[in-house]
N, C-alpha and C positions, 0 to 999 in steps of 0.2 A: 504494500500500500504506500501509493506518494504522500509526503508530507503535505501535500494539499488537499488531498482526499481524504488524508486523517483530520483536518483543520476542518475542512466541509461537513467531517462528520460530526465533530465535537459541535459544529453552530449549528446545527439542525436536531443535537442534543440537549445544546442550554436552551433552544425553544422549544424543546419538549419539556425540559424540566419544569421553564418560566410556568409551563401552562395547568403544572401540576396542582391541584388544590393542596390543603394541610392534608389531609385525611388520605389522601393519595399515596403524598408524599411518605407520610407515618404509616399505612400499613405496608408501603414496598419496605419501608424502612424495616419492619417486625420480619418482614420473610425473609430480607437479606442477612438480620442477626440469626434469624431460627437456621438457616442455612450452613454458615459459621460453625455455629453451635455445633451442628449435628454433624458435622466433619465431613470425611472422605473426600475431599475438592483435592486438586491438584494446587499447586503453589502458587500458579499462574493465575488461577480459578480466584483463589482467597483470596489472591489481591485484587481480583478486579474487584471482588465483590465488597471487600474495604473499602474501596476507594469510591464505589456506587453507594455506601451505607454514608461514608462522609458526604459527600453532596447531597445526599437526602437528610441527613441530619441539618446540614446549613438552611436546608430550604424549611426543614420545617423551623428552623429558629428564624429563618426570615419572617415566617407569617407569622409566630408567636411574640417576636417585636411588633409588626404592623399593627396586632391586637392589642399589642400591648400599650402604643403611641394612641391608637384610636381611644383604648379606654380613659387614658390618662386626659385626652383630648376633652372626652365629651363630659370626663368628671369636672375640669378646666372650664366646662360650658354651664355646669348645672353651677357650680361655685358663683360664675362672675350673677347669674341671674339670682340666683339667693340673694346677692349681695345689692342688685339694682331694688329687687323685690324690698329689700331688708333697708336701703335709702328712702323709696318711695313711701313706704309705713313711716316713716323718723318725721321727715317731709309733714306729714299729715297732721 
């Protein structure tokens, strides 16, 4: 395989990955550890399959920051309006 066939492959990879939900990403995640786990691979085999657990590990702490940023976000939203709420009553 050319080095740009390999490069082709990988970008048609991280858009598969991008597209992966959490839940996706986390049970390939479980099958790739049970796999591991349960041995017999060849050397070659377990390292891909590491190195496929690592990227599905990133992805899935990608979206559990996102949820994480959105919660902190929208608790940042309920806060500021308590606090116009909590002016407007003073106000009166």
């Amino acid at each position: 395989m050319t080095s740009a066939a390999r490069d082709q492959g990988s970008d048609h990879a991280a858009e598969a990955d991008a597209s992966l939900s959490y839940e996706q990403a986390r049970d390939e995640l479980v099958d790739v550890v049970r796999r591991l786990e349960a041995g017999g691979a060849t050397l070659e085999e377990s390292l891909r399959l590491w190195e496929r657990g690592e990227e599905l590990a990133r992805i899935c702490q990608s979206w559990l920051e996102g949820a994480r940023a959105r919660l902190e976000k929208a608790a940042g939203q309920a806060e500021d309006t308590t606090e116009v709420e909590d002016l407007s009553r003073d106000e009166r």
